[in-house]
C-alpha positions as CSV (number, residue, x, y, z in Angstrom):
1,X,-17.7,-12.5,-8.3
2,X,-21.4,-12.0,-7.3
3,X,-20.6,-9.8,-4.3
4,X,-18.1,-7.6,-4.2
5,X,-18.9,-5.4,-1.0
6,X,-18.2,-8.6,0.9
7,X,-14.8,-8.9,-0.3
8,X,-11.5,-7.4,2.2
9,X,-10.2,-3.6,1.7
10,X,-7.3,-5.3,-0.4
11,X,-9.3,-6.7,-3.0
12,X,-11.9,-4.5,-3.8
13,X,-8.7,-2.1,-4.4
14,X,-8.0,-4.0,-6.9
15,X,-11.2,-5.9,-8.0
16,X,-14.1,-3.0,-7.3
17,X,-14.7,-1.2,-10.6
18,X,-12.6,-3.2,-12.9
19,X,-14.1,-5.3,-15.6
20,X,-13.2,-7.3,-18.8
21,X,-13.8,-5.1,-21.7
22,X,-16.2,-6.5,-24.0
23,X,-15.3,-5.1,-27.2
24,X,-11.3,-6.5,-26.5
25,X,-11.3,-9.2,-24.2
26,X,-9.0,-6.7,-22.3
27,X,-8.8,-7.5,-18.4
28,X,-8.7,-3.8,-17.3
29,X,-10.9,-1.2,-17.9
30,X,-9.6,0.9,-21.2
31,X,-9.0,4.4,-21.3
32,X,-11.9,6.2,-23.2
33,X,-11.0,9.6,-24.2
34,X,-14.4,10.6,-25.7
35,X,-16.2,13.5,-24.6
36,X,-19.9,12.4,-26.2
37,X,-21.2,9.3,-26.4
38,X,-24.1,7.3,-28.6
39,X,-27.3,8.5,-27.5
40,X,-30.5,6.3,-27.8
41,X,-32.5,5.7,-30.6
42,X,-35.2,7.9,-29.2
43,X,-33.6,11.3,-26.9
44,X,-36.8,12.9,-26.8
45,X,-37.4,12.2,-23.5
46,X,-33.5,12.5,-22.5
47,X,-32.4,14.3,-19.5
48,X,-29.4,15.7,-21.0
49,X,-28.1,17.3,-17.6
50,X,-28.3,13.5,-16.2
51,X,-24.9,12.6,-14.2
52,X,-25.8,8.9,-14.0
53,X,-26.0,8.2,-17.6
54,X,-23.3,8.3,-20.3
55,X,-24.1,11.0,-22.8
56,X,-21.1,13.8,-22.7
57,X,-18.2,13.7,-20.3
58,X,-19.2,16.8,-18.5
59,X,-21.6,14.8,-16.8
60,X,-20.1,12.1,-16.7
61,X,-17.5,9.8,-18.0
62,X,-16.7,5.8,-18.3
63,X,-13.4,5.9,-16.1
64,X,-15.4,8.5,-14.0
65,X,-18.1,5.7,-13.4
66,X,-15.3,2.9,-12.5
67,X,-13.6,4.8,-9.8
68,X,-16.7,6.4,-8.5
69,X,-17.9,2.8,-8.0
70,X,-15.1,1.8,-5.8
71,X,-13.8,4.7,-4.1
72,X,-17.8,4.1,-2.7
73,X,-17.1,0.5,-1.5
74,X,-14.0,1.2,-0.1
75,X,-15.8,3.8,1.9
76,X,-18.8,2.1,2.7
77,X,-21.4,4.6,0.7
78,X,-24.0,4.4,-1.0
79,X,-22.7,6.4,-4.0
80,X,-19.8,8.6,-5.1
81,X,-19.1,11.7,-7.3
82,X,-15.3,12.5,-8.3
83,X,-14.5,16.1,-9.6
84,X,-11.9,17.4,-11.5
85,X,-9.4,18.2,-8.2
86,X,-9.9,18.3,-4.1
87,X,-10.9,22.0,-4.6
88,X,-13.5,21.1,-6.8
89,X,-14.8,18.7,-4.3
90,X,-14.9,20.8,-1.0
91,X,-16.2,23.8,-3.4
92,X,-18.7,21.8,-4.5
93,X,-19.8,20.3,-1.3
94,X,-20.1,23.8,0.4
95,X,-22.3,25.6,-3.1
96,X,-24.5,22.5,-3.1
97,X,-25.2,22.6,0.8
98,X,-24.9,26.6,1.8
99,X,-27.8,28.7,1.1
100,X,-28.1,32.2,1.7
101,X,-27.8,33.2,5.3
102,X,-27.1,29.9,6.3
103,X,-23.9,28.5,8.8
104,X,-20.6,26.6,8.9
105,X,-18.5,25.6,11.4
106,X,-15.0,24.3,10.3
107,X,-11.9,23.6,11.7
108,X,-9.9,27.0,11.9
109,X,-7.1,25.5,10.5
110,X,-7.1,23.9,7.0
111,X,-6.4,23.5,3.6
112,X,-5.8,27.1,2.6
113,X,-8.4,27.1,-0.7
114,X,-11.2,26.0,2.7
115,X,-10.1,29.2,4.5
116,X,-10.1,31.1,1.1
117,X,-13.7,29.6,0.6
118,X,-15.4,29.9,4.2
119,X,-13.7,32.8,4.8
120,X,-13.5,35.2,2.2
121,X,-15.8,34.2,-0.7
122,X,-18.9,32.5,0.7
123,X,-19.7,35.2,3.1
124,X,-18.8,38.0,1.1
125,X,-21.0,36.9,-2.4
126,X,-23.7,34.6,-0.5
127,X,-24.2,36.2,3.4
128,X,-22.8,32.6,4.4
129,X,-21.6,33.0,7.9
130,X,-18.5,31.3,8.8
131,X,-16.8,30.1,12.5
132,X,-13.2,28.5,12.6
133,X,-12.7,27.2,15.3
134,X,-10.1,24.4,16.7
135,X,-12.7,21.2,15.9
136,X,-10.6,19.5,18.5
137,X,-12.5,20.9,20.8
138,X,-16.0,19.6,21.4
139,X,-17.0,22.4,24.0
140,X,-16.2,24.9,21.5
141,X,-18.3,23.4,18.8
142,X,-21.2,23.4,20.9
143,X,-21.2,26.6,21.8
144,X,-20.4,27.5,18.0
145,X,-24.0,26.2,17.3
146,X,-26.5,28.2,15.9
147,X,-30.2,27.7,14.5
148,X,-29.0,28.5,11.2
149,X,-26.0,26.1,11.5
150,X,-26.2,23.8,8.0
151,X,-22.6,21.8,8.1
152,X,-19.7,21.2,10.3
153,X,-16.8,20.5,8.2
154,X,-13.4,19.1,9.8
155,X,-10.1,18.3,8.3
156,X,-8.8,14.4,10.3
157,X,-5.8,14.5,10.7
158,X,-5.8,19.1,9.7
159,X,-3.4,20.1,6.9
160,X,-0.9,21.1,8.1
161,X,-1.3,20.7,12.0
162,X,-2.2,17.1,12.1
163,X,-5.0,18.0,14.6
164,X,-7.2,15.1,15.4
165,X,-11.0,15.8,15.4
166,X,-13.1,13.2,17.3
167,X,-15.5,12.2,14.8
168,X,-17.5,10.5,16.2
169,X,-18.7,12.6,18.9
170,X,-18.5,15.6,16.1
171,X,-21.3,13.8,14.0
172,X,-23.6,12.9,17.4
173,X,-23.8,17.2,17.6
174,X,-24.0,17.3,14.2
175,X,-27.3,14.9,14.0
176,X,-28.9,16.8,17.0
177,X,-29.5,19.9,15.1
178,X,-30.0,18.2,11.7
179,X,-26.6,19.7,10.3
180,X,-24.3,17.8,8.1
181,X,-20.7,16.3,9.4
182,X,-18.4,16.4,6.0
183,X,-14.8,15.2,6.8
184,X,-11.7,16.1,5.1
185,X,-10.2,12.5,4.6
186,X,-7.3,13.2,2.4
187,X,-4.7,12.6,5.0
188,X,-5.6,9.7,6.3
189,X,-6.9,7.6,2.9
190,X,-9.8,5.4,3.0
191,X,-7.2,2.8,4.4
192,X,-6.5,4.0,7.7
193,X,-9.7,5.6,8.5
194,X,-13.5,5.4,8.0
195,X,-15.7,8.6,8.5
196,X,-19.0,7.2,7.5
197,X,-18.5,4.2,9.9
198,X,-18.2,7.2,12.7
199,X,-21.1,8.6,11.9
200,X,-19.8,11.2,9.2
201,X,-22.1,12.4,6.4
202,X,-20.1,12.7,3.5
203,X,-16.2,12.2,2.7
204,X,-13.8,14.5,0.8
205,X,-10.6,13.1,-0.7
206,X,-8.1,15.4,-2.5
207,X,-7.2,12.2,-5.3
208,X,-4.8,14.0,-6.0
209,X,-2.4,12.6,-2.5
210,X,-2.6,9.3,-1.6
211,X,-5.0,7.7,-3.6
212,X,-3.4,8.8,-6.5
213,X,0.0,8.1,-5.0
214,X,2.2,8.7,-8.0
215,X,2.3,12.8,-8.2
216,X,0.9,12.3,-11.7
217,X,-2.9,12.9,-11.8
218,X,-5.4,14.9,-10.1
219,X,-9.0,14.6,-8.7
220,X,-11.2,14.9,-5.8
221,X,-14.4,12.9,-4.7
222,X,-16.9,12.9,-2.1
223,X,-18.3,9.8,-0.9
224,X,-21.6,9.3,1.1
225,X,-25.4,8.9,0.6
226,X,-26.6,8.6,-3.0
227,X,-29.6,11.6,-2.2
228,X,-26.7,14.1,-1.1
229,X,-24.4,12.6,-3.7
230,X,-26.8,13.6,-6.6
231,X,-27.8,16.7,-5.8
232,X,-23.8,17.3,-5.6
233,X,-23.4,15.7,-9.4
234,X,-25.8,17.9,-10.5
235,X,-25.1,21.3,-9.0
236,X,-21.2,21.4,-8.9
237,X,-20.5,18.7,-11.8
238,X,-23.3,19.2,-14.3
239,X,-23.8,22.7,-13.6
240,X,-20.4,24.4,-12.8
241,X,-18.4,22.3,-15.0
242,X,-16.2,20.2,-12.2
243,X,-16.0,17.4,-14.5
244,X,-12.3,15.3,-13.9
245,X,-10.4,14.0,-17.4
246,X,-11.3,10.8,-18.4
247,X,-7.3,10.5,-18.5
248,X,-6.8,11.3,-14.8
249,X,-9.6,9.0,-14.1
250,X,-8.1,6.5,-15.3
251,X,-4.5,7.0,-13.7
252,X,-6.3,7.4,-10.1
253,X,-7.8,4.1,-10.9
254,X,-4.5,2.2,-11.5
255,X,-3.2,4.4,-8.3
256,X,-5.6,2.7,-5.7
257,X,-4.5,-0.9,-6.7
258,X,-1.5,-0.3,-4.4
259,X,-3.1,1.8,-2.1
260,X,-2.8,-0.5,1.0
261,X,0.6,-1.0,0.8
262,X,1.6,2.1,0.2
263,X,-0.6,3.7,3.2
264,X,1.3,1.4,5.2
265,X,4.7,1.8,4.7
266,X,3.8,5.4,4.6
267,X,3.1,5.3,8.1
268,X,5.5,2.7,9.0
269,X,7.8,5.3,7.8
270,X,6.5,8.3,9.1
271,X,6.6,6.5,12.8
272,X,10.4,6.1,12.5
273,X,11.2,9.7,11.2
274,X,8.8,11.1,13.5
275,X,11.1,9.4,16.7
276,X,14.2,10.3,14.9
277,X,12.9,14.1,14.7
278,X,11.5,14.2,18.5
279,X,14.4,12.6,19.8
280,X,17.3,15.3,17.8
281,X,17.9,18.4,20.1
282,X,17.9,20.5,17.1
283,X,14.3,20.3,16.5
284,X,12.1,22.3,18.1
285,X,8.5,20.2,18.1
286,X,7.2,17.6,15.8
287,X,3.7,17.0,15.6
288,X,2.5,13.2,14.4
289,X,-0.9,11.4,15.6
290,X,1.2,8.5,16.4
291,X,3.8,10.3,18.8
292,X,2.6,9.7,22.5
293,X,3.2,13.8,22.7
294,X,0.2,14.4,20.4
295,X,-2.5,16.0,21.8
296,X,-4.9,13.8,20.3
297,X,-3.0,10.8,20.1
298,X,-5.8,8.7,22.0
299,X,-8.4,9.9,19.2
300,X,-6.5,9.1,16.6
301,X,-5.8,5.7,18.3
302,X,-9.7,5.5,18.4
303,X,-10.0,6.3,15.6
304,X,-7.3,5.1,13.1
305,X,-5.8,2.0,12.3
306,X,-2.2,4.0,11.5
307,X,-1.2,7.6,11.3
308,X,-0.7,8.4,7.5
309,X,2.4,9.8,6.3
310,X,2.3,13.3,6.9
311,X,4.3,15.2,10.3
312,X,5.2,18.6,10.8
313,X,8.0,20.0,12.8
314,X,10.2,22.8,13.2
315,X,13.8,23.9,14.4
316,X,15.3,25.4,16.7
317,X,16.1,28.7,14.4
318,X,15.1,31.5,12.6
319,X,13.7,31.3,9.1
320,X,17.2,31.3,7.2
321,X,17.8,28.2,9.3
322,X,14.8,26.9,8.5
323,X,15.5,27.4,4.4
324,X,19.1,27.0,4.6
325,X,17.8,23.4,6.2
326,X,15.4,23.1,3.3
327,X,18.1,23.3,0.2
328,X,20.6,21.1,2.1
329,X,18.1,18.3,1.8
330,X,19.3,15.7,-1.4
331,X,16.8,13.0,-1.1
332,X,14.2,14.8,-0.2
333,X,12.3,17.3,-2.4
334,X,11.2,20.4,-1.6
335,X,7.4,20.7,-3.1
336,X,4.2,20.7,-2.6
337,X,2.0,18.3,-2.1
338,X,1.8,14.8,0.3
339,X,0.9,11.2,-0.5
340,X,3.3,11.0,-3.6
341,X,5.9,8.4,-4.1
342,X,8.9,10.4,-3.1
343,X,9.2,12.5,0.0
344,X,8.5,16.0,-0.4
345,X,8.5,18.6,2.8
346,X,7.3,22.5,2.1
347,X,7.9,24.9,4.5
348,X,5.8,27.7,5.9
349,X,7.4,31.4,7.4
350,X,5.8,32.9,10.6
351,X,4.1,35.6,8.4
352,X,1.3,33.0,7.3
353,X,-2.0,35.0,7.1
354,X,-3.5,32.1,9.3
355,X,-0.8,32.0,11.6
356,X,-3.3,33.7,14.5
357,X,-4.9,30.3,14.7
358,X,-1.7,28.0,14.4
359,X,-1.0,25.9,17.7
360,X,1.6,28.1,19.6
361,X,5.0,25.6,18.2
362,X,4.0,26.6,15.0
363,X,3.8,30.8,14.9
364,X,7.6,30.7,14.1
365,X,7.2,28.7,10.8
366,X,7.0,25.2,10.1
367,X,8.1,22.2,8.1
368,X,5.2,20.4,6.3
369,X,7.2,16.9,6.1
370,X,5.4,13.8,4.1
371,X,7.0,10.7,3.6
372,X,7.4,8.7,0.8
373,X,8.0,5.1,0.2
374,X,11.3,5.7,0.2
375,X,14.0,3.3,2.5
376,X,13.1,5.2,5.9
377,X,16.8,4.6,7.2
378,X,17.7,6.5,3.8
379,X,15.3,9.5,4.5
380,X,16.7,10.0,8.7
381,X,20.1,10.0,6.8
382,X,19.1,12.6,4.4
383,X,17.6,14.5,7.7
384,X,21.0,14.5,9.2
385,X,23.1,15.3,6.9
386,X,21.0,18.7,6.1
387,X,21.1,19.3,9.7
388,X,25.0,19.0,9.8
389,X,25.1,21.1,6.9
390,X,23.3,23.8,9.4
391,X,25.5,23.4,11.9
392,X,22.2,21.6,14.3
């Protein structure tokens, strides 16, 4: 196939980056475990810290090349870097593009290791200044601006609010004062939303969730231009070691084949149990991009093309309700994590550290709820059953 940017989301899943192996006649891409690789008959000249060429696995491996090359078509960029997890790719994104003194604006609620990194260890070993603020609104990002402003980084839909952030109009304030727009992707997949379509700079995916999709590998990438991408490979790959396995390369690779159809009975799912949970009187909120009760519902209409597979809610209870709810739950598994092939739900006390900048349904706790490819009928009736069990 000459072309294979021109082919649909579906294919390239499983076409993009695949390959008959020369060597075996094999028709998929063989694991190669090796962490050095044949060098040329004359290295004198070699760049030996050069993440584009095949010479140890730190810089870069074969699987690493194959799902680089088409997590980057399904995103629509130029190029692609995959790390060892999601940490690794959001850590890497912020040390390549901070400097000293210089400012970020992200959305005040995110993935805890974000808050960790914007908020504790940037600014207190490099003088980066940090403001979290709610990226769902525009007015406050504006104001948020300052001369020294380098990135604004949003989470669509936020762990573990499901806040929508617009981002398109995000990455038209972004451009005015030459900052970069990085969005945190994970929830939504390359499936069900396209950042760099909207006008984002780069793309972070924690591999680990749903591309992955089977709870058994992990990885992160960011997708985007090819001169952000490199100086990215080189600085937080090369140089601090963020290199993922050759091994978990490889699984993430054979995860994406089903990606589509996993991403939508995900949020086929979710859609059901998010109804089921708004409509029980025992529950106190549920919050779900694809419940008319969001408060961003219309942007992530805009914006989406289905709402993922993650909700979060919460009952009418204290936090022994809230547990005793959690270990009356058979089907479902209490864990962390989201975008795995079983329904897991993790749940979060009022005494969060970040609580201060949790909508006001969530300071009493929450239940961080995704949904697996499970039977949805079979996970509501798991739902009530625990609930009975509480006396709800």
């Amino acid at each position: 196939m000459a072309n294979k940017t021109k082919i649909s989301f579906r294919t390239q899943c499983i076409h993009t980056g695949n390959g008959i192996d020369k060597e075996t006649g094999a028709i998929r891409r063989p694991l190669t475990m090796a962490n050095s690789y044949r060098l040329p008959e004359d290295s004198s000249t070699l760049d030996w810290s050069d993440p584009n060429q095949l010479v140890y696995t730190r810089n870069t491996s074969a699987n690493q090349t194959y799902l680089q090359e088409k997590l980057a078509a399904l995103e629509g960029g130029e190029d692609c870097v995959v790390l060892s997890t999601g940490v690794a790719a959001l850590a890497g994104v912020f040390f390549t593009f901070l400097d000293k003194d210089s400012h970020i604006i992200c959305s005040n609620v995110s993935y805890v290791a974000v808050y960790r990194l914007l908020n504790e260890y940037f600014p207190d070993k490099y003088g980066v200044e940090t403001t979290l603020i709610d990226t769902g609104n525009l007015d406050d990002i504006k104001k948020a601006l300052r001369p020294n402003t380098k990135i604004i980084h949003i989470e669509t839909p936020g762990n573990p609010t499901t806040r929508i952030s617009d981002i398109a109009e995000i990455g038209k304030i972004a451009q005015s004062i030459g900052a970069l727009l990085t969005v945190d992707s994970t929830f939504a997949s390359p499936f069900l939303q396209k950042p760099l379509e909207l006008g984002a700079d780069l793309i972070i995916h924690s591999l680990t969730k749903y591309i992955n999709g089977h709870g058994d590998a992990m990885g992160g990438a960011v997708i985007g231009r090819k001169e952000l991408i490199d100086q990215i490979k080189r600085q937080a790959m090369v140089n601090l070691g963020g290199a993922i396995s050759p091994f978990n390369a490889w699984l993430i690779m054979r995860g994406v084949v089903t990606l589509p159809l996993r991403m939508k009975q995900h949020s086929e799912s979710a859609m059901k149990v998010a109804q089921f949970l708004e409509g029980h009187p025992s529950v106190d909120f549920v919050a779900y991009p694809g419940l008319e009760s969001h408060p961003q519902h219309e942007i992530a209409k805009k914006q989406m093309s289905m709402y993922s597979g993650v909700l979060s809610f919460g009952l009418k209870g204290d936090v022994d309700t809230h547990n005793q709810f959690v270990n009356s739950l058979e089907l479902i598994v209490p864990a962390v994590s989201i975008g795995h092939d079983e329904s897991l739900i993790v749940y979060t006390g009022p005494n969060d550290e970040r609580n201060h900048f949790y909508p006001d349904e969530f300071k009493n706790g929450h239940l961080r709820f995704s949904i697996g490819l499970e039977e949805a009928d079979d996970i509501i009736a798991d739902l009530k059953q625990a609930l009975e069990r509480c006396g709800l």
